[in-house]
ZAMARGU-4260 file (C-alpha; in steps of 0.2 Angstrom, whole numbers, plus 5000, padded with zeros to 4 digits):
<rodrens>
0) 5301/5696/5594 | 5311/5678/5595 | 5295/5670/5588 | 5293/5682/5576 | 5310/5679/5566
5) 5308/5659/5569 | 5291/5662/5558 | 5299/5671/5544 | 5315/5657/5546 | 5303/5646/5545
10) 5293/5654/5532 | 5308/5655/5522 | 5314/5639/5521 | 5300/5636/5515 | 5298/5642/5502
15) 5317/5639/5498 | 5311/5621/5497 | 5297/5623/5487 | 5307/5632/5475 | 5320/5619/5475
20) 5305/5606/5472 | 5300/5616/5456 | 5317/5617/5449 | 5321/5599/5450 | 5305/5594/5443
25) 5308/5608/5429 | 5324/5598/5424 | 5316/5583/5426 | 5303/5586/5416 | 5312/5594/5402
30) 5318/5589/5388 | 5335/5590/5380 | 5338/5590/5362 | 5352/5581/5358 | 5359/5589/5343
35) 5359/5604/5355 | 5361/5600/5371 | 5347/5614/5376 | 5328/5611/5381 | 5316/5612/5368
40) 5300/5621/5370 | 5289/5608/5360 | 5295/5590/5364 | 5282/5580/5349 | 5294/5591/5338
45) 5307/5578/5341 | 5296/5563/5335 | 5300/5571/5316 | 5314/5565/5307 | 5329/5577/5306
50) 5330/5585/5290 | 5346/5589/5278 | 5341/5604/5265 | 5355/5609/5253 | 5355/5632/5253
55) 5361/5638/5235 | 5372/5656/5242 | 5377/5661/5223 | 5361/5661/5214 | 5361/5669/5197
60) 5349/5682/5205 | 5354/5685/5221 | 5342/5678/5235 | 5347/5681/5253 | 5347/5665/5268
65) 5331/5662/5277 | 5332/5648/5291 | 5349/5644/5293 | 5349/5653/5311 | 5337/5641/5318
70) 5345/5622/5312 | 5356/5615/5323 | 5368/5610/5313 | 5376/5617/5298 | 5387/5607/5286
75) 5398/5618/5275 | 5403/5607/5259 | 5415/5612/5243 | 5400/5614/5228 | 5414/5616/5213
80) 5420/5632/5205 | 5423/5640/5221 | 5406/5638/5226 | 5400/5631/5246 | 5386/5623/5249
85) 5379/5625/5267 | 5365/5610/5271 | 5356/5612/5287 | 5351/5600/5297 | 5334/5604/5307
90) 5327/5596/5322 | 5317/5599/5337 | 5310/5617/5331 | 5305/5624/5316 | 5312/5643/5308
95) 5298/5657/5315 | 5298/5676/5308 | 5300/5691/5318 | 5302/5701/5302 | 5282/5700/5298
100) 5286/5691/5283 | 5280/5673/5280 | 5294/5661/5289 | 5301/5650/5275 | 5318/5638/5272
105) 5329/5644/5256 | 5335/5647/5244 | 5337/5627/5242 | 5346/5619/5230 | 5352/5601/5225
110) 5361/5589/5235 | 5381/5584/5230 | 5389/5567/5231 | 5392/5562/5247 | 5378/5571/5254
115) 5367/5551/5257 | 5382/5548/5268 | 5378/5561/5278 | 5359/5561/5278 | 5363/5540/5286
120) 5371/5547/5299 | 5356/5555/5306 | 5343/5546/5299 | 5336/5559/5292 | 5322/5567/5277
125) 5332/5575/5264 | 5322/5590/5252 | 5330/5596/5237 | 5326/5605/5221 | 5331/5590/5209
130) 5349/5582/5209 | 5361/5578/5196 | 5361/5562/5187 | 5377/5558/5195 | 5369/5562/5213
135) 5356/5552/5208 | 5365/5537/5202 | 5373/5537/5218 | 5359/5533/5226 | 5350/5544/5238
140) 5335/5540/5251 | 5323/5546/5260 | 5321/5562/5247 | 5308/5574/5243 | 5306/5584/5228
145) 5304/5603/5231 | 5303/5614/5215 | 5293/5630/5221 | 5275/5635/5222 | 5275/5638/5202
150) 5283/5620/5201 | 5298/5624/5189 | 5308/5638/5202 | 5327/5633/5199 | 5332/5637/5217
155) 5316/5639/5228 | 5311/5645/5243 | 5304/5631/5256 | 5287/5639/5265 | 5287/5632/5282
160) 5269/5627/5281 | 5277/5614/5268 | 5290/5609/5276 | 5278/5606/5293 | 5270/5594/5277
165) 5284/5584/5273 | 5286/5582/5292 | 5269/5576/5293 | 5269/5564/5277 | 5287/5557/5283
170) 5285/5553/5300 | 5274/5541/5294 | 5286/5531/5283 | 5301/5535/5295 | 5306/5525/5313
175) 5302/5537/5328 | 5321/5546/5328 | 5329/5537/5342 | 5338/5550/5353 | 5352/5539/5362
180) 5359/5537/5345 | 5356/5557/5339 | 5363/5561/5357 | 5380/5573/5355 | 5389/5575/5370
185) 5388/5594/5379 | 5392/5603/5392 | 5397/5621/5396 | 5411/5619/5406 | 5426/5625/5397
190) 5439/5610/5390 | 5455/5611/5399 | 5471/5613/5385 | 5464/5627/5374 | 5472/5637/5361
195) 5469/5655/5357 | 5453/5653/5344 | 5447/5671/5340 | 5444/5670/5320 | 5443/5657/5306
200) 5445/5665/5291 | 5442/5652/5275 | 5444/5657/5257 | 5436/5646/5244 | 5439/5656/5227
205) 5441/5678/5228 | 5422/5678/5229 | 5418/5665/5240 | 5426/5671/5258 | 5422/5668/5277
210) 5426/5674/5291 | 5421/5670/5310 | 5422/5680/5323 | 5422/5676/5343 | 5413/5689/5352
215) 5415/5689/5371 | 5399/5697/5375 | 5389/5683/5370 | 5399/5670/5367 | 5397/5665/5348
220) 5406/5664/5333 | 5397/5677/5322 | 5398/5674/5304 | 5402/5686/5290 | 5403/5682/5271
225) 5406/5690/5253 | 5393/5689/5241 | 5392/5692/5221 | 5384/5707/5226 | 5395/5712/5238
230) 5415/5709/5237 | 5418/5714/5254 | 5415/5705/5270 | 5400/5711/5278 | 5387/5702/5293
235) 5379/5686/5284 | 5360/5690/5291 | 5346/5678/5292 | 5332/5689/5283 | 5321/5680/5295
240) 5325/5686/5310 | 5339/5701/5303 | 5350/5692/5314 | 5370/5689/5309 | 5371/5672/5307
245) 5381/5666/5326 | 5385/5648/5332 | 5393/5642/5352 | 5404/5630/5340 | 5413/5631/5326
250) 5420/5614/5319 | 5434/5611/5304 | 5428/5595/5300 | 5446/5586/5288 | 5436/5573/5277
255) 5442/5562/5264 | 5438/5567/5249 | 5437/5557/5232 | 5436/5560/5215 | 5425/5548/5205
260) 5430/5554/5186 | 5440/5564/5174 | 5428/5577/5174 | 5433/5580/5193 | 5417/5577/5202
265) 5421/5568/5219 | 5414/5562/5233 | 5414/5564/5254 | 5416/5551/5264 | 5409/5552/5281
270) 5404/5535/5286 | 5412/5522/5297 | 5428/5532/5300 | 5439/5525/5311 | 5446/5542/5317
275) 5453/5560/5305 | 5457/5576/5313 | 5446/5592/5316 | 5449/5608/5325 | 5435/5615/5337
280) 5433/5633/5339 | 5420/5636/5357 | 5419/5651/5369 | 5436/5659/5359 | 5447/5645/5361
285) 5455/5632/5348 | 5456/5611/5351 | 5464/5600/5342 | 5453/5584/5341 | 5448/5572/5332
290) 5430/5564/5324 | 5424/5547/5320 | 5409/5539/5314 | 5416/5519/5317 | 5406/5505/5322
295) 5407/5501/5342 | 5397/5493/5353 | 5380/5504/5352 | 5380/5499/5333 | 5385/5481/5335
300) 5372/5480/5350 | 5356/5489/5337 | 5363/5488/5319 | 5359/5507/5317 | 5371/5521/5312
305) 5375/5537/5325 | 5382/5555/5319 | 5399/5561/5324 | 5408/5559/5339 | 5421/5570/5343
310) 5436/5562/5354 | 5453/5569/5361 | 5466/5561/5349 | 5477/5554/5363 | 5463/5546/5375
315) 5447/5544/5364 | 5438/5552/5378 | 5424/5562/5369 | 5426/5581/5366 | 5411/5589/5375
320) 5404/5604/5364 | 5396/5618/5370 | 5378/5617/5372 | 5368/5626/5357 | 5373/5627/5338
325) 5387/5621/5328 | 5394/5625/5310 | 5407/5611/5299 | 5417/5618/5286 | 5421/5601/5279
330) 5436/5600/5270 | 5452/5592/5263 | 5464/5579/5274 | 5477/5590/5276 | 5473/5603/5268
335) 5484/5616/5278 | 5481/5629/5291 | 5489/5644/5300 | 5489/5658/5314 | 5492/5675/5307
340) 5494/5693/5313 | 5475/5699/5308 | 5458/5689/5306 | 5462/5693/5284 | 5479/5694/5282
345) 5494/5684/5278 | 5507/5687/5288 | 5510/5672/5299 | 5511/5675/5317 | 5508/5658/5331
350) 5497/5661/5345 | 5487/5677/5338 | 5473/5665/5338 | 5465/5669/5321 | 5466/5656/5310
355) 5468/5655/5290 | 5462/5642/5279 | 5467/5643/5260 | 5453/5630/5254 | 5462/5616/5242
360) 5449/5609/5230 | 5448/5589/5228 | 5461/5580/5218 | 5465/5565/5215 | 5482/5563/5225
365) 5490/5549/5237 | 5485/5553/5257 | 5499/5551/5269 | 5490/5543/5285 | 5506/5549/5297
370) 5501/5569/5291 | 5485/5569/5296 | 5489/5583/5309 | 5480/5598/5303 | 5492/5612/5313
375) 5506/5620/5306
</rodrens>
């Protein structure tokens, strides 16, 4: 009997090991990609150069998202008029179907000022549908030219067969991405010194309005939007996968903006910033943090530009993320921000943790560096 429960011990322990041995060779063998912080499931995928497409949400005919689910990163930016302009950022995977329709990116739309700035930072392709002359003028690299299969769409949709193209004919102009420079710091343990962080609510004109939403079950900010067809908020779906659009962090992003004429176009500057406030929103709490993109030793040591790095204000330690998606709203120094009673209301009330931001367009006006604290 003895030997019998020494041979399944024995036995055991065996295979305890072996299944030990196959989960550290998994995680070695895996690999992380670092806009994410999550294994991919095709690796060569990162050998592509990121890619920054501009989305058009108020079309003159309504046409619904497709792809924004699957990019990494999302950067919300003030179009004019009241009007955002979400540009995704793909990298490591492409946008699949599960709807039986034919994957696609779109609707796609032109890029704004400020948006080179922003491509630098990743080193990445941009595709647009044409760009102002002003945008132009600006200067912008690394651009492709998408007007729609018929050649003349005004916002087109991207097929992903064309976009795998662009990859292809780019990767071949383009540097192999180098991931210690794309590499974001993650991880899912929770950052200590967290305030209540249920809701964002942003409002950039009566038809333009946002709101995101923790939800404990999964852990994502769920996003919800108004739409010229709709003046209600309601789930903002990906038609390719009819899934509400859902990130682990939701990041306010407080850039300077500049105006560059008297007709009130202006520009976002994102580049060698020594250090301006953001708030990050992950797993239902608020942080108060801060972002920079200044030069230090990794771009002294290669000459080469890395994203954002997100510190604590006090200790310039970086601020881990969660592992997964992201979402920036970029928006106004000190454009202000408050805690009210309800996710949509107005009635002020600290500690409810939803948040309410009353979106200040651009203007030329004097910046006070000692305001630069975003909180009430």
């Amino acid at each position: 009997m003895k030997r019998i429960i020494l041979v399944i011990l024995v036995t055991l322990l065996i295979i305890t090991l072996v299944a030990y041995s196959d989960a550290k060779a998994f995680a070695a063998d895996s690999v992380v990609n670092p806009l994410t912080g999550l294994p991919v499931e095709d690796p060569d995928l990162l050998t592509y150069p990121p890619t920054l497409i501009p989305y058009a949400r108020f079309t003159h005919n309504f046409k619904p998202s497709a792809g924004l689910s699957f990019a990494p990163w999302v950067f919300e930016v003030y179009a004019g008029a009241g009007e955002s302009c979400p540009m995704a950022l793909f990298y490591g995977s492409l946008p699949e179907a599960t709807t039986g329709i034919v994957p696609y990116v779109g609707a796609i739309t032109g890029a704004l000022l400020g948006t080179e700035e922003l491509r630098k930072q990743f080193t990445a392709l941009q595709i647009t549908t044409g760009n102002p002359q002003i945008v132009m003028d600006a200067g912008q690299m690394n651009l492709e030219n998408w007007y729609g299969e018929s050649g003349k769409d005004m916002f087109p949709d991207l097929p992903v067969s064309r976009l795998s193209g662009f990859l292809e004919k780019w990767k071949k102009r383009l540097l192999e991405p180098d991931l210690t420079a794309l590499t974001i710091p993650f991880s899912s343990a929770i950052p200590a010194n967290g305030m209540a962080g249920k809701s964002f609510f942003i409002r950039y004109a009566d038809f333009n309005r946002v709101l995101w939403q923790f939800d404990e079950t999964d852990g994502l900010y769920h996003r919800s939007q108004t739409m010229l067809t709709n003046p209600e908020l309601s789930a903002d779906i990906d038609v390719l996968n009819n899934q509400q659009l859902a990130v682990q962090n939701l990041i306010i992003l407080f850039a300077d903006h500049e105006t560059v004429d008297e007709q009130g176009n202006f520009t976002v500057n994102f580049n060698y910033v020594n250090r301006n406030p953001a708030l990050i929103f992950r797993d239902g709490l608020c942080y108060q943090a801060a972002w920079t993109t200044r030069n230090e030793a990794y771009e002294y040591e290669t000459e080469k530009i890395r994203p954002f790095r997100f510190i604590y204000p006090a200790t310039d330690s970086a601020f881990m993320l969660k592992p997964g998606k992201s979402w920036v709203h970029v928006v106004q120094v000190n454009n202000p921000i408050s805690e009210v009673r309800e996710a949509v209301s107005a009635e002020l009330q600290p500690g409810s943790g939803n948040w309410r931001m009353p979106f200040i367009s651009p203007s030329p006006f004097e910046q006070n560096d000692e305001e630069l604290n975003p909180l009430p």
